[in-house]
KEVOPA-854297 format. One record per residue (C-alpha): y, x, z; residue in three letters. Coordinates in steps of 0.25 Angstrom, whole numbers, plus 5000, padded with zeros to 4 digits. Last residue first. Example, Ala and Ser with C-alpha at 12.3 -4.5 7.8 and 13.67 -1.06 7.14 Angstrom:
<sites>
499650555029ser;498250495031ala;
</sites>
This chain:
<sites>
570554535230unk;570654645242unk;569554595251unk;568554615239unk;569154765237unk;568554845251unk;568554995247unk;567255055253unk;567455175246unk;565955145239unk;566255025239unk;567655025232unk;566855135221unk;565855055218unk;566554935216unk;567455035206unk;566155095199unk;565854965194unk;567454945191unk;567655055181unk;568655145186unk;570055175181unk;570755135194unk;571655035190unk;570754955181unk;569754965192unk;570654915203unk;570954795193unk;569354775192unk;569354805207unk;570254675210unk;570554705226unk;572154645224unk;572454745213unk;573454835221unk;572554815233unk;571454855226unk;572354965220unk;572655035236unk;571255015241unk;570655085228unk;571655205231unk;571355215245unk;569855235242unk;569955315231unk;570855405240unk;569955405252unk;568855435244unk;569455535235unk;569655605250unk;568155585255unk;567855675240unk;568955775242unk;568955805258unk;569855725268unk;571155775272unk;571855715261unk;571255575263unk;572155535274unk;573355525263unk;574455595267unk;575455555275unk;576555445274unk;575855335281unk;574755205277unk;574255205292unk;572955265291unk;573455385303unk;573255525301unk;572955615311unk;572655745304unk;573855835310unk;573155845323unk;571855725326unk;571955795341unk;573455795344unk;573555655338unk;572555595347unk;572955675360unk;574555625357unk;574055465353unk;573355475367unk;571955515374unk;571955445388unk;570955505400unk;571655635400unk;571355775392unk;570855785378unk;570055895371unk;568555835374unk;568955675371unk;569955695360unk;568955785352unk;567755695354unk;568655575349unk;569255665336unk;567755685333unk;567155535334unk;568455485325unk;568255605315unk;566755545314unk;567255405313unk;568155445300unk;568555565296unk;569755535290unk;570055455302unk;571355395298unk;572055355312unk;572355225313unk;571355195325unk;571655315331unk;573155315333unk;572755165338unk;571955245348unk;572855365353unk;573955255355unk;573055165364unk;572655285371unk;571255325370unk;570255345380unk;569755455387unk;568555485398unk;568255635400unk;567155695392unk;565555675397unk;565155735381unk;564355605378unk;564955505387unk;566455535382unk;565955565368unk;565455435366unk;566655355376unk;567655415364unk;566655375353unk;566755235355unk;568155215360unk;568655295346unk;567655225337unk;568055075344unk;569255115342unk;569355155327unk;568355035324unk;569754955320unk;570355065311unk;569055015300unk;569555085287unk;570155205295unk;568655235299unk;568155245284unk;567355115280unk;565755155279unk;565055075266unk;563755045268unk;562855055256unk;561454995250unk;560355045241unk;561155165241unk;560255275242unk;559455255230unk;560455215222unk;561055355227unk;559855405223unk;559855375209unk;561255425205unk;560955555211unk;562155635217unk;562855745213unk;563055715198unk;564555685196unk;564055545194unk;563255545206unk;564355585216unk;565355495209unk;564455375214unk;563855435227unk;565355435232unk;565455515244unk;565355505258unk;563955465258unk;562655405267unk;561455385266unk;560355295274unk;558955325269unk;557855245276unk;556455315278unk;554955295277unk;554555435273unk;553455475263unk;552755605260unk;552355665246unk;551455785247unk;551555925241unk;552655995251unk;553556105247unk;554856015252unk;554355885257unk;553955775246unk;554555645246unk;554155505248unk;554955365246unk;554555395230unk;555955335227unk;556655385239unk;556155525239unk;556255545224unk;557755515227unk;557755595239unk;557355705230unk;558255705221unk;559455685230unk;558855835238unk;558855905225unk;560355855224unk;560655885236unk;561355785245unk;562755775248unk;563055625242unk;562055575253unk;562955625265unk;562155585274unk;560755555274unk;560355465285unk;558655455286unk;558155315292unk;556755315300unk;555255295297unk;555355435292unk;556855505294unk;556155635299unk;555255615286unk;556555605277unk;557255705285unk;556355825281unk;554755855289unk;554656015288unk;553056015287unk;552256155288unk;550856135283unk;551356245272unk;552856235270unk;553256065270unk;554756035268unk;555455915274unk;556155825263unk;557655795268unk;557955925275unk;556956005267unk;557555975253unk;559155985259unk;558656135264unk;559256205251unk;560356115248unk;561156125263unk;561056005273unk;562355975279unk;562855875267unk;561455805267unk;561755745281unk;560555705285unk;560155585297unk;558855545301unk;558655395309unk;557155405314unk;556455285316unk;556455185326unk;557655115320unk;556955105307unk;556954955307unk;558654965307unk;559854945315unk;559655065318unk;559555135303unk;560655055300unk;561555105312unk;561155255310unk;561555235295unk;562955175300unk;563055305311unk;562855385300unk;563955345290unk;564955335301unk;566255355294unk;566255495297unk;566355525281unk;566755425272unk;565855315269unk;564455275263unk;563155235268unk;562055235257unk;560955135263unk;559455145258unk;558755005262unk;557855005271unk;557954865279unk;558654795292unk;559654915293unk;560554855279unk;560854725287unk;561254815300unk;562054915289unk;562654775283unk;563154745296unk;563554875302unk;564554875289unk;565054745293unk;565254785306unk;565954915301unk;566954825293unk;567254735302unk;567754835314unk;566654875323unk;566355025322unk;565655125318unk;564855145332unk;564255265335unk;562855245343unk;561955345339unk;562955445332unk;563155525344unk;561655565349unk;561355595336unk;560455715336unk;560055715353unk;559755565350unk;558755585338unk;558155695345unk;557955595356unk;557355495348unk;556455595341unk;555955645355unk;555855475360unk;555055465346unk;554155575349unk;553855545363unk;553455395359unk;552655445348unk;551855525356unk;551755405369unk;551255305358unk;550255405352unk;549755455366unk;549555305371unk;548755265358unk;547755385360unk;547855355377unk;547455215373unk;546355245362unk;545755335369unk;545255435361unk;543855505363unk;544555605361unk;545555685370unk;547055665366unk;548055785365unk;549555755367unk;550855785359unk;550555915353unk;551556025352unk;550856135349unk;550656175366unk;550156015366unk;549056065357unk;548656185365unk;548556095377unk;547756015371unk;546856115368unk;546856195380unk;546456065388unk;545256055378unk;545055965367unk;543755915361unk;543855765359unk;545255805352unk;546555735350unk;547855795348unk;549155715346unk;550255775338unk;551655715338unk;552555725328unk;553255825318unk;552755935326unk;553956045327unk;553756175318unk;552756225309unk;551856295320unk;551756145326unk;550856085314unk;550056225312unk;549756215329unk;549356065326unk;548556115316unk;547756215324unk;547756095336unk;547156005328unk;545956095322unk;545956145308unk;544856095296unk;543955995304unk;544655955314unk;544655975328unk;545955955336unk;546255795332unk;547655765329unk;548555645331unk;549955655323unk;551055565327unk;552355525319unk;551755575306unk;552655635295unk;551955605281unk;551255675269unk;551255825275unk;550555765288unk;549455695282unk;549155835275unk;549155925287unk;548155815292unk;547455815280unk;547155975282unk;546855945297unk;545955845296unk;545555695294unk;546855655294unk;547355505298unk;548755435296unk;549055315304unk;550355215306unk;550555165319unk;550255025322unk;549355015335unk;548054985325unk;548555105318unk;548355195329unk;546855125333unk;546355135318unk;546955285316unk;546355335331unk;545055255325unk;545155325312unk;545255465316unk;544255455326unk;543155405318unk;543555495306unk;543355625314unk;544255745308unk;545555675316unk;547055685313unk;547955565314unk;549155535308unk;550155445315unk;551255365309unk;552055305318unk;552555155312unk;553955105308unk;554555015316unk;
</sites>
């Protein structure tokens, strides 16, 4: 576990270096200001956890700059006064801005080492329930237990156990997220923070601010990447970054420091990127959307999520799983599924994969009437796009979807079909195709068409 980083503000040298001396006997990590000016410095370089600030000081007092720290919006962590001078007024001004506690020098060690433990306590348990208040629904999603997801969940476990950079890749609602939410807890950054960013709801002009924090004056605006410090940052949707924005996550990752947005000083964060794609990074980089180097970057290792209607034996467990969710969660009437309704279910095509599953569930559960829901109720709600993946004589599934998920679908398919045309031999499949084979290998993995099984 990582360790708190506490900065500590005192004028008298004595002080400031037994307080840092006792704290870093006790394991957290220390940073000391001998005033004001350098502790406005301290804190543009990093993101504390904790901040203890003496009141009289040489350039401006403690409770003057802790009024400038909480005029710019929410402290960034707690503040902890100390003065061998203080009044009640005084500290009761400071806890009016937001401070945590007010300690009267002499210190005592115990009630110094006592406050610190109970002010990172209470900060954690606030961020925990943020945390859970944000993702109260994806917490404990399942993906399934067929073969192929267990293998899967094993090499993300294997993959958790260190920090390498994992490009997760897949159609959309197939459970990207709730995979990089299983790496990062199964991982030594459990305790930390697990951030997560669509870059395809984020507009161009704010895209700089959202990753990289922006500084106006003493005014700090901390980004996602030191939100995500000590922790794991999601970024999903990789392939609908800026381009501004790739660059400079590529300087980021190199240098592991950035700068914030009209700020002067490098800062560094201690964070595990886990991204995530519906496209093809390969054809996006040679027609110039997406930096070559920085998907080398990012793709350090991938995992590869199968399409629901690839794995029809997790369809139950899916159905059961989020039928009893939204039951407890929005106190709905208890159903169950017919074993009709079910096997209807389990080969139906689910375009939109697990996401489309969660949705068509919720619906059945808040418009439906009676304890049972039926093949009727099922086909009545999915309408004219129920489709089935048993080989028939309607369209193809992927004519609903959009361009670039429906070229998927169709280079998939028509790889499947020549393999087994050419007994899984990709250097015939490439023959066939018109692709040169180092691009071909990429490509089946990249669809996650299985050929070695075929030969």
């Amino acid at each position: 576990m990582n360790k708190p980083h506490i900065l500590v503000v005192d004028d008298e040298p004595d002080i400031r270096n037994l307080v840092s001396d006792i704290l870093e006997d006790e394991d957290y990590q220390v940073s000391t200001a001998d005033c004001a000016a350098a502790a406005q410095k301290a804190r543009h370089e990093s993101r504390h956890d904790l901040i203890l600030l003496d009141i009289w000081m040489p350039d401006i007092d403690g409770v003057e700059l802790l009024k400038e720290w909480a005029n710019t919006g929410d402290l960034s962590c707690p503040v902890i006064m100390m003065s061998g001078h203080g009044t009640v007024e005084t500290a009761v001004e400071a806890t009016q801005l937001g401070a945590y506690d007010f300690l009267e020098k002499p210190l005592s060690i115990a009630k110094l080492l006592l406050t610190v433990e109970r002010a990172l306590e209470a900060e954690k348990l606030k961020q925990e329930n943020i945390d859970l208040k944000q993702f109260s629904t994806a917490i404990d999603e399942p993906l399934g237990n067929s073969s192929l997801i267990q293998q899967l969940l094993e090499q993300a476990r294997r993959l958790s156990q260190h920090d390498t950079r994992v490009l997760l890749t897949g159609e959309p609602g197939s459970g990207k997220e709730t995979l990089a939410r299983y790496i990062h807890q199964h991982s030594h950054r459990k305790q930390g923070p697990f951030i997560e960013l669509n870059t395809g709801v984020i507009t161009s002009h704010n895209a700089l601010e959202e990753f990289f924090g922006r500084e106006e004056g003493d005014a700090i605006h901390y980004g996602i990447l030191e939100k995500a410090n000590h922790g794991t940052l999601f970024i999903d949707e990789i392939g609908d970054m800026d381009s501004e924005v790739q660059h400079r996550l590529l300087s980021a990752l190199e240098s592991k420091s950035f700068r914030r947005i009209g700020g002067d000083e490098d800062v560094k964060a201690d964070v595990r990127i886990i991204s995530s794609t519906r496209q093809d990074l390969e054809e996006s980089i040679q027609s110039g959307q997406f930096r070559q180097d920085l998907y080398y970057l990012l793709n350090v290792a991938n995992l590869h999520l199968p399409c629901l209607r690839d794995r029809k034996e997790d369809i139950p467990l899916l159905l059961d799983f989020y039928l009893q969710h939204y039951i407890k969660r929005e106190n709905l009437p208890k159903r169950n599924f017919t074993v009709a309704a079910q096997q209807f279910l389990s080969d139906y095509a689910w375009l939109g994969n697990i996401r489309e599953l969660r949705n068509v569930v919720q619906r059945l559960l808040i418009l439906g009437i009676g304890d049972e829901i039926g093949l009727t109720e099922v086909k009545t709600t999915l309408g004219e796009t129920a489709r089935s993946v048993i080989p028939s004589t309607d369209l193809p599934i992927f004519y609903d979807l959009p361009l670039k998920d429906a070229r998927a679908q169709f280079e998939k398919a028509y790889l499947d079909y020549h393999l087994d045309q050419h007994d899984g031999s990709v250097t015939k499949l490439a023959q066939t195709a018109g692709v040169e084979r180092t691009h071909l290998y990429r490509k089946l993995h990249a669809l996650g068409v299985e050929f070695r099984g075929k030969r």
